[in-house]
Backbone of each chain as nested JSON, in Angstrom:
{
  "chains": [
    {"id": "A", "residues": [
      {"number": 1, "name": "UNK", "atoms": {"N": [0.837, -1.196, 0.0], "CA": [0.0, 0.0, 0.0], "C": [0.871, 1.244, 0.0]}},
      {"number": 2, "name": "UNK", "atoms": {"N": [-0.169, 2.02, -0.387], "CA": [0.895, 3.661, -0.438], "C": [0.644, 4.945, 1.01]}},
      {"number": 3, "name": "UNK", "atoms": {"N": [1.391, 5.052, 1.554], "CA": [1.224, 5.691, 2.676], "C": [2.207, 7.177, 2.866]}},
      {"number": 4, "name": "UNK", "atoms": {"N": [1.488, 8.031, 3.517], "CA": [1.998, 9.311, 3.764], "C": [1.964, 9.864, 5.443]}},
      {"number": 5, "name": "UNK", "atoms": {"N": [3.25, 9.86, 5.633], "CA": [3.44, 10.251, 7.325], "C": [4.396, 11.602, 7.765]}},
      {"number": 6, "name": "UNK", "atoms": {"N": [3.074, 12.276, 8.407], "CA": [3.403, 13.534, 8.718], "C": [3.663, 13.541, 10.233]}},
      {"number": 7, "name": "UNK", "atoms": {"N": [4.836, 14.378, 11.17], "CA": [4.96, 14.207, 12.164], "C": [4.792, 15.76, 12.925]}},
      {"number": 8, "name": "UNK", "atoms": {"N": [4.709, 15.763, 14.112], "CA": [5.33, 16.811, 15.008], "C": [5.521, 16.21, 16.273]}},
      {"number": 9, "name": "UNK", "atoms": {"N": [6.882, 16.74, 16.156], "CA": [7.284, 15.819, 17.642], "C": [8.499, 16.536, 18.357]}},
      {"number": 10, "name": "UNK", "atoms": {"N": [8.232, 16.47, 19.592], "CA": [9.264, 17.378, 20.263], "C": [10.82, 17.304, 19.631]}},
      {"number": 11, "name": "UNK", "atoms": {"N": [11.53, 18.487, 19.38], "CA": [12.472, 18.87, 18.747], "C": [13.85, 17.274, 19.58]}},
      {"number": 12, "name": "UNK", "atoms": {"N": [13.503, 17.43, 20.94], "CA": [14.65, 15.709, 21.752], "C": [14.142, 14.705, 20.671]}},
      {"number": 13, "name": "UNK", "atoms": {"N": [13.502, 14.751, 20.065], "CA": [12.885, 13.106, 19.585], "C": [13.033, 13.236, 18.094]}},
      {"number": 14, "name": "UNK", "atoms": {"N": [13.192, 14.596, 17.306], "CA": [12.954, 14.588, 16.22], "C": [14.015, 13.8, 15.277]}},
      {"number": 15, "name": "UNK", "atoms": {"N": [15.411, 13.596, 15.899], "CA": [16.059, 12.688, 15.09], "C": [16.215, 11.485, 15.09]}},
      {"number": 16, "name": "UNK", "atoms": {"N": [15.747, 11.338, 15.893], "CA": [14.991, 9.436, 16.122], "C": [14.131, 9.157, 14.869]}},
      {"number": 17, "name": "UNK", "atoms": {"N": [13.085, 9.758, 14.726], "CA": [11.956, 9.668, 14.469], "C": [12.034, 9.543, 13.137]}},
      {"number": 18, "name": "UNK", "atoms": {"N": [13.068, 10.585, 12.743], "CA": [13.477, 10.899, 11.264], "C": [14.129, 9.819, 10.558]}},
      {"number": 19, "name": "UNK", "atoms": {"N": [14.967, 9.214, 11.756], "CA": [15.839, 8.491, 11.378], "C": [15.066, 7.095, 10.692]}},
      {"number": 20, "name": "UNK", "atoms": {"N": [13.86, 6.835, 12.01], "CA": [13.587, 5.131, 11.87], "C": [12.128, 5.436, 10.484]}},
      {"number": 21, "name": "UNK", "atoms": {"N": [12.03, 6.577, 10.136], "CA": [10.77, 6.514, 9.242], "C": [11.776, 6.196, 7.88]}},
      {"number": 22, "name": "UNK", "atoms": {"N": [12.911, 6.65, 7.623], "CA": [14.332, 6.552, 6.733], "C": [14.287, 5.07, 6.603]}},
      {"number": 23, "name": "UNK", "atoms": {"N": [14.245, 4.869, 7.478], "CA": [14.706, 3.147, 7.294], "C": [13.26, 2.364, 6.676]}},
      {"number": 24, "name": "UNK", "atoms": {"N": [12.328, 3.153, 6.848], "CA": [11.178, 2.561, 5.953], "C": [10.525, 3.204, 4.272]}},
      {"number": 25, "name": "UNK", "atoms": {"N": [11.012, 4.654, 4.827], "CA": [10.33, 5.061, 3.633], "C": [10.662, 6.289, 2.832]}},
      {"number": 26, "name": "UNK", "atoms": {"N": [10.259, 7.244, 1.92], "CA": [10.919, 7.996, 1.332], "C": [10.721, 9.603, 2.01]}},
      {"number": 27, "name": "UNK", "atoms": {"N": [11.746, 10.49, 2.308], "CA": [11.488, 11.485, 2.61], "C": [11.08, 12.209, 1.573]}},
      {"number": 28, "name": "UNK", "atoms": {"N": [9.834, 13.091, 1.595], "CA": [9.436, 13.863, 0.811], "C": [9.855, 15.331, 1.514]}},
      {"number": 29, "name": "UNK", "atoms": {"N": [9.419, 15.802, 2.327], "CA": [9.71, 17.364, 2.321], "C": [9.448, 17.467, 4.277]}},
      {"number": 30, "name": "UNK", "atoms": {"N": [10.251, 18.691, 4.745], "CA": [9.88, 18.856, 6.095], "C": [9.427, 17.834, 6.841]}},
      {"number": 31, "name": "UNK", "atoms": {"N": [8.502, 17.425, 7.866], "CA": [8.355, 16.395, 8.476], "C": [7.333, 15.307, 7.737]}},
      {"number": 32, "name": "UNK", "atoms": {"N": [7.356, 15.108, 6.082], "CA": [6.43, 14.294, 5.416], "C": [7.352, 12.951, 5.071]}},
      {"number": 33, "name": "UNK", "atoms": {"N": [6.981, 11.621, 5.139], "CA": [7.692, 10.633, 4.609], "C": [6.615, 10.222, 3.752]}},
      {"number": 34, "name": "UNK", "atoms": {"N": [6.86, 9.553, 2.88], "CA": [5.969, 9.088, 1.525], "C": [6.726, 7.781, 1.319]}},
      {"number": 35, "name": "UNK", "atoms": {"N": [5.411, 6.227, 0.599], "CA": [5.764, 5.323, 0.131], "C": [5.186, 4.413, -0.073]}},
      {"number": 36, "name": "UNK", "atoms": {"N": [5.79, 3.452, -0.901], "CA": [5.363, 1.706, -0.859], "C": [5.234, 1.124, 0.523]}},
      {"number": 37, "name": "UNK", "atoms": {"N": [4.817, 0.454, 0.84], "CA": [5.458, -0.451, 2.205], "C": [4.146, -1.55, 2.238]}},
      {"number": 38, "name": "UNK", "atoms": {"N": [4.644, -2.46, 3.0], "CA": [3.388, -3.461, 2.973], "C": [3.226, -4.117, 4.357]}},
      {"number": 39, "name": "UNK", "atoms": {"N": [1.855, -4.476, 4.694], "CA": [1.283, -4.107, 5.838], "C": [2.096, -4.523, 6.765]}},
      {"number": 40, "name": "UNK", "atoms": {"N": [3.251, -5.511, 6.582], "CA": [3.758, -5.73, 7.844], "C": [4.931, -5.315, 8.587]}},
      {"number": 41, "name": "UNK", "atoms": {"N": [5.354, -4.435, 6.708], "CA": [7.083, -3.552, 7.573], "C": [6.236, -2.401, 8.152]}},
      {"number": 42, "name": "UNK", "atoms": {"N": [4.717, -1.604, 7.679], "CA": [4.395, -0.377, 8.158], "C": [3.948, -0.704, 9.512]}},
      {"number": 43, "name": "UNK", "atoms": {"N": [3.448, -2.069, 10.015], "CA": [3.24, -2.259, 11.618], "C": [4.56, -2.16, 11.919]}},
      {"number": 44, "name": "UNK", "atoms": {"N": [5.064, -2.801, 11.917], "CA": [6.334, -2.729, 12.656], "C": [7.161, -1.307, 12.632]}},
      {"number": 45, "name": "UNK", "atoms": {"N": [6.989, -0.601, 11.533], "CA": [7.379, 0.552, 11.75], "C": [7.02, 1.446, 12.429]}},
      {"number": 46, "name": "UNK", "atoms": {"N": [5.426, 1.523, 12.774], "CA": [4.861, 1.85, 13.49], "C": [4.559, 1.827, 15.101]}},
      {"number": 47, "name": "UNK", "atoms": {"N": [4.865, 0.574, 15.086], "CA": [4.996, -0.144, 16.717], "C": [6.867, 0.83, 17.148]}},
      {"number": 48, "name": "UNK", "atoms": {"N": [7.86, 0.73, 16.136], "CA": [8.958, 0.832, 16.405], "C": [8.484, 3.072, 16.886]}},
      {"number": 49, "name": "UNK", "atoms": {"N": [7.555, 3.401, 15.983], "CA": [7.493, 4.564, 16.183], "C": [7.021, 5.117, 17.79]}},
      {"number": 50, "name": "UNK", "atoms": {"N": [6.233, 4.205, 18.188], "CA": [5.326, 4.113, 19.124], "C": [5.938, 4.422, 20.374]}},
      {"number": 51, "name": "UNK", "atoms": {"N": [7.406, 3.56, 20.216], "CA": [8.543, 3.324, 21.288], "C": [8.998, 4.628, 21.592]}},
      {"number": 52, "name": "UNK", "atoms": {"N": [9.241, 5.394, 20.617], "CA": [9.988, 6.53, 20.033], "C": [9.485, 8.11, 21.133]}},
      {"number": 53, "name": "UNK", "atoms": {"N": [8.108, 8.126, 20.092], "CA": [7.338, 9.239, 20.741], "C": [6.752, 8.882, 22.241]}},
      {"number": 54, "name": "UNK", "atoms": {"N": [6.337, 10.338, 22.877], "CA": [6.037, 10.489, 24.062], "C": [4.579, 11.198, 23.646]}},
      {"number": 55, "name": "UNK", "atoms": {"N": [3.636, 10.876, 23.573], "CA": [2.446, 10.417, 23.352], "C": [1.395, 11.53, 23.456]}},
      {"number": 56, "name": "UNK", "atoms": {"N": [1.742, 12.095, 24.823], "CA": [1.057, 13.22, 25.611], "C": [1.771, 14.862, 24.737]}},
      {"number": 57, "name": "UNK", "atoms": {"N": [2.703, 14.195, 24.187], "CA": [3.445, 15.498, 23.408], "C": [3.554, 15.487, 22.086]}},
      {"number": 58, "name": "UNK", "atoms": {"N": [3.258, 14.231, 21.823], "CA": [3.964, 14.097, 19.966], "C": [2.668, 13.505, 19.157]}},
      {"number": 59, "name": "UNK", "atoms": {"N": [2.492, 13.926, 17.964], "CA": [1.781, 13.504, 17.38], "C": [1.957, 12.847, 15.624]}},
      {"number": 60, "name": "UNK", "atoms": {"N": [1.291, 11.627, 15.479], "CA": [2.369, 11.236, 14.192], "C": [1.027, 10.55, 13.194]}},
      {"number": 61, "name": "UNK", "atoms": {"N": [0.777, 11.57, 12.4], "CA": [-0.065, 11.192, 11.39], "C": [0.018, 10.267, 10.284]}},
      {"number": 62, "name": "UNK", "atoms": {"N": [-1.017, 9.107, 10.088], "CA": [-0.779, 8.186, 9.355], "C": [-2.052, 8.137, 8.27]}},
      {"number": 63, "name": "UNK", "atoms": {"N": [-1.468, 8.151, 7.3], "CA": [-2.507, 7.664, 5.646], "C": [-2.575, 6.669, 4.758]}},
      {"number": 64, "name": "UNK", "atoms": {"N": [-3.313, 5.907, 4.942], "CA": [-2.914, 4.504, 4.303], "C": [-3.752, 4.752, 3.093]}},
      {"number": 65, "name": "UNK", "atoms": {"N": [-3.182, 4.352, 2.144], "CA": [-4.102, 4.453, 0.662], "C": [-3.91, 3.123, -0.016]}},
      {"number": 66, "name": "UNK", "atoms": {"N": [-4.553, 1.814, 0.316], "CA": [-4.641, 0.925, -0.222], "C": [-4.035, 0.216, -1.768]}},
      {"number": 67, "name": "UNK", "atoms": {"N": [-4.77, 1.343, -2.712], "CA": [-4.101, 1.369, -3.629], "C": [-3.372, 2.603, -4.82]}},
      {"number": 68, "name": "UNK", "atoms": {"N": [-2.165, 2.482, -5.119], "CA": [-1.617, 3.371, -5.043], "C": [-2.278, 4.228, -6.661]}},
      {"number": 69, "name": "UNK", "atoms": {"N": [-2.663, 3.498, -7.172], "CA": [-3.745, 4.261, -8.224], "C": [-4.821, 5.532, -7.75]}},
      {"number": 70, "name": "UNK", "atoms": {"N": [-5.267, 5.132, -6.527], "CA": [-6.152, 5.906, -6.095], "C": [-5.799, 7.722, -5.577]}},
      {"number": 71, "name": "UNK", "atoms": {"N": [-4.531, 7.91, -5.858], "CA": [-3.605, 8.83, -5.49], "C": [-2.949, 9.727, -6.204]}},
      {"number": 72, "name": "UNK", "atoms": {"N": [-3.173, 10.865, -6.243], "CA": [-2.246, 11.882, -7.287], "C": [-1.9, 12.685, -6.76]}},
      {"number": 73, "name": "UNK", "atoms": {"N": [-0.156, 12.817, -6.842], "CA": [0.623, 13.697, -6.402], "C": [1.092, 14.738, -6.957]}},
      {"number": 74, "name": "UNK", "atoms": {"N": [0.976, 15.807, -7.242], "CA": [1.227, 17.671, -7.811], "C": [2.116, 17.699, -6.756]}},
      {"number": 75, "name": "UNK", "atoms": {"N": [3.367, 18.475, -7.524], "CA": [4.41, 19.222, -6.811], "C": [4.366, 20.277, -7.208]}},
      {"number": 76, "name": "UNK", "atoms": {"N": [3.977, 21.506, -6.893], "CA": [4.274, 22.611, -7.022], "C": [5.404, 23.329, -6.833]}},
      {"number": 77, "name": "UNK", "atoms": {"N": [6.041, 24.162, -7.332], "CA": [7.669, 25.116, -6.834], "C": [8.48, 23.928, -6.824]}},
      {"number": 78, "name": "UNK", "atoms": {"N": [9.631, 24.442, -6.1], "CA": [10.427, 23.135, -6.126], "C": [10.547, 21.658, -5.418]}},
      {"number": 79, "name": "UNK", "atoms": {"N": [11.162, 20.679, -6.429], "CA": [10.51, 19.412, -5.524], "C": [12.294, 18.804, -5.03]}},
      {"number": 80, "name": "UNK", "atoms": {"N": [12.012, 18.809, -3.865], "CA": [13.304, 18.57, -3.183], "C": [13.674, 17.079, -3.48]}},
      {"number": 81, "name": "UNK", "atoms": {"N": [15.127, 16.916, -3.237], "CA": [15.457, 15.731, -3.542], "C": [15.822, 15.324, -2.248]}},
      {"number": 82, "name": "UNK", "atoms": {"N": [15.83, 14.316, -2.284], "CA": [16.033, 13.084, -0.766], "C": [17.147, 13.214, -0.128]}},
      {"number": 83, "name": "UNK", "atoms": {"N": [18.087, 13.42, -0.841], "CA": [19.683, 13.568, -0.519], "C": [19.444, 15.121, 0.491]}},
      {"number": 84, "name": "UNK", "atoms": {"N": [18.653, 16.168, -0.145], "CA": [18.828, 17.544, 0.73], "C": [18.348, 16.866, 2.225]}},
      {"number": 85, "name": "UNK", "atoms": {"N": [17.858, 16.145, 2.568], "CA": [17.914, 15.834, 4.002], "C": [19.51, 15.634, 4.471]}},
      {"number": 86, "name": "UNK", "atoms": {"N": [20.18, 14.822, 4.116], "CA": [21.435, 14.817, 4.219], "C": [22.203, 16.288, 4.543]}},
      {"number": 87, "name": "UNK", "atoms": {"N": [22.029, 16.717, 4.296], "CA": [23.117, 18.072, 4.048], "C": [22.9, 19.053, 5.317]}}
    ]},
    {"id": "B", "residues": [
      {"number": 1, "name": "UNK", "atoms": {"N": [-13.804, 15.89, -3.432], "CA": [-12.451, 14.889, -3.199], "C": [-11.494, 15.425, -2.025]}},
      {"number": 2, "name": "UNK", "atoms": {"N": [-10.732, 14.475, -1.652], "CA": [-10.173, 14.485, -0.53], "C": [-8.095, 15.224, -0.534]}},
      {"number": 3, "name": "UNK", "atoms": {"N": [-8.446, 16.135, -0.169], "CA": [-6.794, 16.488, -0.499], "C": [-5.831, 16.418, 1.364]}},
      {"number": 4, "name": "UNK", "atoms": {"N": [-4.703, 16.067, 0.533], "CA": [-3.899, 16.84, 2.042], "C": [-2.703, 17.496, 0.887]}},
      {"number": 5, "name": "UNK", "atoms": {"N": [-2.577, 18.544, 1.969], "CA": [-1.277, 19.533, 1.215], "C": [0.06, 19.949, 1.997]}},
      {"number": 6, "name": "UNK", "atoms": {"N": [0.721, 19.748, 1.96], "CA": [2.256, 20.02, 2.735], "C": [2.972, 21.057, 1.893]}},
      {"number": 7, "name": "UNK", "atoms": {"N": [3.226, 21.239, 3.082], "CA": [4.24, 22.859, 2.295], "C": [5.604, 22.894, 2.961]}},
      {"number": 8, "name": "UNK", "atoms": {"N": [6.707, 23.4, 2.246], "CA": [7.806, 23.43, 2.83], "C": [8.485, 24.939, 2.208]}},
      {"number": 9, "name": "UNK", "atoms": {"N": [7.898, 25.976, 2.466], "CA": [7.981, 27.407, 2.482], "C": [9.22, 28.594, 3.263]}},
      {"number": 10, "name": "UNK", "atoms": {"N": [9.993, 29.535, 2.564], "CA": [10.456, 30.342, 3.432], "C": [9.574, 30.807, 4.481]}},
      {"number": 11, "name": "UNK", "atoms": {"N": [10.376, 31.151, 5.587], "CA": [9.989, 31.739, 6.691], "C": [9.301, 32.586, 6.062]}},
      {"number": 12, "name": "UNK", "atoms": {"N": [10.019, 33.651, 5.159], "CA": [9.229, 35.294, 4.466], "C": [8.165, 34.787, 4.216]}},
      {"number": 13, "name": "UNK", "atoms": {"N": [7.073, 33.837, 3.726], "CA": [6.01, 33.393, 3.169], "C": [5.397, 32.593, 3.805]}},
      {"number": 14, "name": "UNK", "atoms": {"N": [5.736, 31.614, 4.951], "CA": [4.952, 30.493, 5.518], "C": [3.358, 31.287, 5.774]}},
      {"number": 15, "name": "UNK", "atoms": {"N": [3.58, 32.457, 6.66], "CA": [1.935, 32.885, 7.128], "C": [1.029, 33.024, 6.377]}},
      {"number": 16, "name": "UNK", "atoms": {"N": [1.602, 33.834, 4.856], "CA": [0.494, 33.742, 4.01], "C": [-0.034, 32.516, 3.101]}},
      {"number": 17, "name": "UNK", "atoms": {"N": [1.001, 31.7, 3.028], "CA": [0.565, 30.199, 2.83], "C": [-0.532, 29.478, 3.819]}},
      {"number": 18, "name": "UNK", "atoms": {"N": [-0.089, 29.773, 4.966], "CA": [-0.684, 29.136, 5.922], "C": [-1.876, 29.638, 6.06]}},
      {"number": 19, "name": "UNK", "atoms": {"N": [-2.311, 30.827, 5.736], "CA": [-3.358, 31.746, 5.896], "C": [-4.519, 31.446, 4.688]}},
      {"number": 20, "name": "UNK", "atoms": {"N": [-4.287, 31.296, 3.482], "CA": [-4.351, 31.137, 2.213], "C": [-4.798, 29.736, 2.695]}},
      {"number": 21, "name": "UNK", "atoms": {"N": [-4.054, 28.561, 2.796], "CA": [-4.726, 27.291, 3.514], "C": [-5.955, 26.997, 4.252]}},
      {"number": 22, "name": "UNK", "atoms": {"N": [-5.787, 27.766, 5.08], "CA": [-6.882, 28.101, 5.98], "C": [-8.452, 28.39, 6.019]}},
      {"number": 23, "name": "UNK", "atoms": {"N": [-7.725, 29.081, 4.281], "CA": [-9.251, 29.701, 4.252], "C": [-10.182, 28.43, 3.556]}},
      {"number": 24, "name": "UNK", "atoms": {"N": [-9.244, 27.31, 2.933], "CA": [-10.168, 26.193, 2.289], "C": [-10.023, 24.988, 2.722]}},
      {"number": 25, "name": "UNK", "atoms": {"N": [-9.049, 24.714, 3.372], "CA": [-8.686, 23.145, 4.817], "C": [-8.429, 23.658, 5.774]}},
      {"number": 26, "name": "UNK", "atoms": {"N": [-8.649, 22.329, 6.613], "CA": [-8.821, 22.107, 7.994], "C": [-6.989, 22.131, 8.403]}},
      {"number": 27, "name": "UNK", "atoms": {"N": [-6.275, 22.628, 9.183], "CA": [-4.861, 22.597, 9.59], "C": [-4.65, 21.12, 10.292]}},
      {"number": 28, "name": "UNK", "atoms": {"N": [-4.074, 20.315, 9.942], "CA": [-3.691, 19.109, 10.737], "C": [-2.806, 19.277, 11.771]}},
      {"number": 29, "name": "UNK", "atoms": {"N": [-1.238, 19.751, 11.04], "CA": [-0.396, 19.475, 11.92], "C": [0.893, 20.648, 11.461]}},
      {"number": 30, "name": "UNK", "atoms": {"N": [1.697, 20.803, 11.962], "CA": [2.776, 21.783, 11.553], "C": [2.626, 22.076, 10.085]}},
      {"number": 31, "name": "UNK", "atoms": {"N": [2.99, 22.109, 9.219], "CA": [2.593, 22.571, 7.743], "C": [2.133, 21.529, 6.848]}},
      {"number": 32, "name": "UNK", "atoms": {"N": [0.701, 21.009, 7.387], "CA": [0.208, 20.142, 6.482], "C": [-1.195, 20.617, 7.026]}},
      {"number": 33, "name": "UNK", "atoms": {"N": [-2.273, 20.719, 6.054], "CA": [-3.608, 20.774, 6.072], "C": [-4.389, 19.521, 5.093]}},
      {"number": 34, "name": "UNK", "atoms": {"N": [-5.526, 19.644, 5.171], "CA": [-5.996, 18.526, 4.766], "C": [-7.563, 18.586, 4.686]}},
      {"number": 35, "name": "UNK", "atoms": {"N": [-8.522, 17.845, 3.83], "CA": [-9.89, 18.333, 4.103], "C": [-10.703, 18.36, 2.657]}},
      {"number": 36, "name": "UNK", "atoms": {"N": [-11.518, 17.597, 3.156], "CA": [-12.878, 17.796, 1.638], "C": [-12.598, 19.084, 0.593]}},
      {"number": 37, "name": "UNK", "atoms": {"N": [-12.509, 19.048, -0.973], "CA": [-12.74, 19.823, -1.183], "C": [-13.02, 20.047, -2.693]}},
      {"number": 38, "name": "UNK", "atoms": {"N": [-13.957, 20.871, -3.432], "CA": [-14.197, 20.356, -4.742], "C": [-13.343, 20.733, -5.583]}},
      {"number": 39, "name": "UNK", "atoms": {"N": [-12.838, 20.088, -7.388], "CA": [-12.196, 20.925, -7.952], "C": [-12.159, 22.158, -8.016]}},
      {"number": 40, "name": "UNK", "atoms": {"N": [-13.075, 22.793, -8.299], "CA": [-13.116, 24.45, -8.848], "C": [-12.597, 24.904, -7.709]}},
      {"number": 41, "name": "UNK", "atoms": {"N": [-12.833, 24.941, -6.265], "CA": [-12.326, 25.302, -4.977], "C": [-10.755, 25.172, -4.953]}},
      {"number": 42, "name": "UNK", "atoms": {"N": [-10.263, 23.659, -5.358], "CA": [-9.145, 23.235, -5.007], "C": [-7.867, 23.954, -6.002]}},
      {"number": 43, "name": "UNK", "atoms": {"N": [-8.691, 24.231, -7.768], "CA": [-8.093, 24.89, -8.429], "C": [-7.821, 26.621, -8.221]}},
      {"number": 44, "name": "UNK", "atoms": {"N": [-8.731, 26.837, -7.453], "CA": [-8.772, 28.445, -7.157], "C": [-7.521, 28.701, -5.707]}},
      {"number": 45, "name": "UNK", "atoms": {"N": [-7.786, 27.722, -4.806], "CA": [-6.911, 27.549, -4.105], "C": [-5.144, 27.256, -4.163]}},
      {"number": 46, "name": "UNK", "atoms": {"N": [-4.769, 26.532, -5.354], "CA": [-3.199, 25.565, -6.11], "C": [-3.013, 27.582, -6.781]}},
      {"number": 47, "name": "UNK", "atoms": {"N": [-4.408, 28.107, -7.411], "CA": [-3.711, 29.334, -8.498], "C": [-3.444, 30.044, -6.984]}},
      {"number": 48, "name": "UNK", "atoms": {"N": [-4.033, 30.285, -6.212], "CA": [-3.148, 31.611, -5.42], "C": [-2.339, 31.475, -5.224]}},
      {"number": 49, "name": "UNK", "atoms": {"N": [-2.177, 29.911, -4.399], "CA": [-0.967, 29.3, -4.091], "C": [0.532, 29.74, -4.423]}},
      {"number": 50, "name": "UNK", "atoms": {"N": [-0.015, 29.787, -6.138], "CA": [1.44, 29.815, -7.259], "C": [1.334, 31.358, -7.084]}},
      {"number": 51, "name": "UNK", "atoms": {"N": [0.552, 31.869, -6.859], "CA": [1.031, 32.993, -6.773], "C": [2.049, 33.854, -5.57]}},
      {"number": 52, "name": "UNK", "atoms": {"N": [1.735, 33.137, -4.556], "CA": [2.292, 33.195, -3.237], "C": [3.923, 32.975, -2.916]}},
      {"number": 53, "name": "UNK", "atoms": {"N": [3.355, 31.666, -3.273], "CA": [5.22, 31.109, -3.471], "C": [6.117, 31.201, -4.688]}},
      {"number": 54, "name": "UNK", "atoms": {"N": [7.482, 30.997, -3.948], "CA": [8.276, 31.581, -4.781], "C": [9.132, 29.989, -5.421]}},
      {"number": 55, "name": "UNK", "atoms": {"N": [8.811, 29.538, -6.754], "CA": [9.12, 28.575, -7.292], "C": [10.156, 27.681, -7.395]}},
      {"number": 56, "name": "UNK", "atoms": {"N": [11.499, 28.774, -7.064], "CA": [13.05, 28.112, -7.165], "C": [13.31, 28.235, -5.542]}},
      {"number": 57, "name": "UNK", "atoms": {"N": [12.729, 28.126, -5.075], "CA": [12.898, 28.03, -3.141], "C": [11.59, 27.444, -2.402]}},
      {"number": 58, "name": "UNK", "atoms": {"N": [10.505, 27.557, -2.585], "CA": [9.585, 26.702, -1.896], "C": [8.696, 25.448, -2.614]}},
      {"number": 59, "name": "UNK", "atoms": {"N": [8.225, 24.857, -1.704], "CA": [7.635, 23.913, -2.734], "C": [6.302, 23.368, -1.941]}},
      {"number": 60, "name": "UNK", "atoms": {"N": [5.239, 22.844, -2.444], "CA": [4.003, 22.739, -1.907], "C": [3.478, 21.347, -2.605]}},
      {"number": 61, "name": "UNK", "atoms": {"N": [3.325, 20.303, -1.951], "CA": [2.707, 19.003, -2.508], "C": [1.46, 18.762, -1.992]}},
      {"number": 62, "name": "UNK", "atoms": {"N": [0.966, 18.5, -3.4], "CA": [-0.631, 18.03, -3.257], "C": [-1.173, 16.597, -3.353]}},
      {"number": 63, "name": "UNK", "atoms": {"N": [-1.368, 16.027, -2.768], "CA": [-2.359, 14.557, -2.766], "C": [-3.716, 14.637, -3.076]}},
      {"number": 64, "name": "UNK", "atoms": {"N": [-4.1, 13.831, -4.378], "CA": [-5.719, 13.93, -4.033], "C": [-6.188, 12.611, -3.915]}},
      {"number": 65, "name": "UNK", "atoms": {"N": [-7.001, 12.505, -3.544], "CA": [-7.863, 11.268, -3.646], "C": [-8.926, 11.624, -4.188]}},
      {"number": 66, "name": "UNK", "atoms": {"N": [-9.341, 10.975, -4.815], "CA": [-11.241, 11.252, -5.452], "C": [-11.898, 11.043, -4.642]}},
      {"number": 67, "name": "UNK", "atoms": {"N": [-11.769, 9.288, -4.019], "CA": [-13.094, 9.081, -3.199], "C": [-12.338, 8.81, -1.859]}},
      {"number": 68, "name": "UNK", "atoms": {"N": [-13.221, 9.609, -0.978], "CA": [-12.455, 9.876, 0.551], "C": [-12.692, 8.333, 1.396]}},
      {"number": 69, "name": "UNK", "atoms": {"N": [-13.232, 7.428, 0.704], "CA": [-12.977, 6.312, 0.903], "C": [-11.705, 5.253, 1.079]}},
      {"number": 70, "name": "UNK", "atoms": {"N": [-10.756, 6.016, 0.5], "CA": [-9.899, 5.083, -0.112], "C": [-8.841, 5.575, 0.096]}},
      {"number": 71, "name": "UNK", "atoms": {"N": [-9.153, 6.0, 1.14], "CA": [-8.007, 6.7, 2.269], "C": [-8.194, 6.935, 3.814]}},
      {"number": 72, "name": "UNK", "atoms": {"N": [-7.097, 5.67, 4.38], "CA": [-7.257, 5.501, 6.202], "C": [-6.358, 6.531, 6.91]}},
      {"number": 73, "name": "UNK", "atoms": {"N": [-7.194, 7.212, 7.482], "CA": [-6.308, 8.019, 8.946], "C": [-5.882, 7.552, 10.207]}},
      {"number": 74, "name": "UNK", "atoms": {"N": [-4.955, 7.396, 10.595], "CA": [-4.331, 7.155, 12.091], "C": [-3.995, 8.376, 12.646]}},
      {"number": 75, "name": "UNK", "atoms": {"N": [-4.316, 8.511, 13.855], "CA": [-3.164, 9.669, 14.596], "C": [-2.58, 8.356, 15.891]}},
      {"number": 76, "name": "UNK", "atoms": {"N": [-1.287, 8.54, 15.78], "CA": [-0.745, 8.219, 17.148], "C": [-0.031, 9.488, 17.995]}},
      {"number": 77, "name": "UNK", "atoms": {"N": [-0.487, 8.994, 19.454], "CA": [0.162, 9.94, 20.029], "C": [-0.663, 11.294, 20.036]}},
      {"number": 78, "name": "UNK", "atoms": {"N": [-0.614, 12.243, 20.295], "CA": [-1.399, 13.656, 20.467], "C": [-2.009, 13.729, 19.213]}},
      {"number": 79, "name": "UNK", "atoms": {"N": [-3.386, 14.185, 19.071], "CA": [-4.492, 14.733, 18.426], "C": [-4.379, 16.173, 18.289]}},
      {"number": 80, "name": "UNK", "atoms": {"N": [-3.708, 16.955, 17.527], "CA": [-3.679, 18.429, 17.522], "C": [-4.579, 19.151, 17.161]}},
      {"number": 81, "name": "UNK", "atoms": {"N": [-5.49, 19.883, 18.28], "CA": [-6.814, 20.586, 18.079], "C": [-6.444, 21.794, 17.175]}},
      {"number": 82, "name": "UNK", "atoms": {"N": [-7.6, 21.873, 15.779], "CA": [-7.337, 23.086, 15.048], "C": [-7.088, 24.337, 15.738]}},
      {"number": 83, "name": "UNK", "atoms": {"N": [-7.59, 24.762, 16.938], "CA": [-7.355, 25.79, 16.934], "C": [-5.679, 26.373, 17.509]}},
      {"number": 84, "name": "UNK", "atoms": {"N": [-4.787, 24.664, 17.68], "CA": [-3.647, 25.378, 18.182], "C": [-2.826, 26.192, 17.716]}},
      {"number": 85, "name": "UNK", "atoms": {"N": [-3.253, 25.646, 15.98], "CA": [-2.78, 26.865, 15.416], "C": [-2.29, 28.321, 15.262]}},
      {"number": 86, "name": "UNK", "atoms": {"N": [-3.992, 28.755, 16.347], "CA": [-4.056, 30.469, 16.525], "C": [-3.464, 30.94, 17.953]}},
      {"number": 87, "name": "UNK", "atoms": {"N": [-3.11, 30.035, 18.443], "CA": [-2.358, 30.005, 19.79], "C": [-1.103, 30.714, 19.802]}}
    ]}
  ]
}
């Protein structure tokens, strides 16, 4: 399935967070990750997220879109590349 | 149809993006809004947009879905009430 995860999470946690969504999926822009994944790396990624955040403070939005047809993505202005996280 | 929109904007411009947002979705979370909305609305909304931002430095991604069916929401962790926004 195709999924889109938006975060806000206290600035102590934010490179955790960044880090373990990396290991699942594609950074799109500011706190958005975008991707493929299938239902059982996104539980587990999720459970792993769970560990992460502090609950009462952080909040971590999840979009599951079944199928990835059902979905159209417009980039407007410029569309960042994956690597600018790096830098 | 169902949009969410993320923005990744200069500081000089985030408010009136954010403002401009506002006036046609619901604010989710740090710079992502989201929320029912029809073409003609959504197109009147993408043209100010371009007018707002500045093309070789910000960038604004759009998701649509047609049918708001065919798209699952999770929040883990904190539920961010719209109005924290104006806080």
């Amino acid at each position: 399935m195709f999924v889109i995860i938006t975060y806000d999470v206290s600035d102590k946690r934010v490179g955790k967070v960044c880090k373990k969504l990396r290991e699942y999926l594609d950074w799109t822009q500011n706190s958005v990750f975008e991707g493929e994944i299938s239902i059982g790396k996104l539980s587990k990624c999720m459970a792993e997220l769970n560990k992460i955040i502090v609950k009462e403070e952080d909040s971590i939005y999840l979009y599951q879109i079944n199928n990835p047809r059902n979905i159209k993505k417009t980039v407007y202005g410029k569309e960042k590349n994956p690597l600018d996280i790096f830098l």
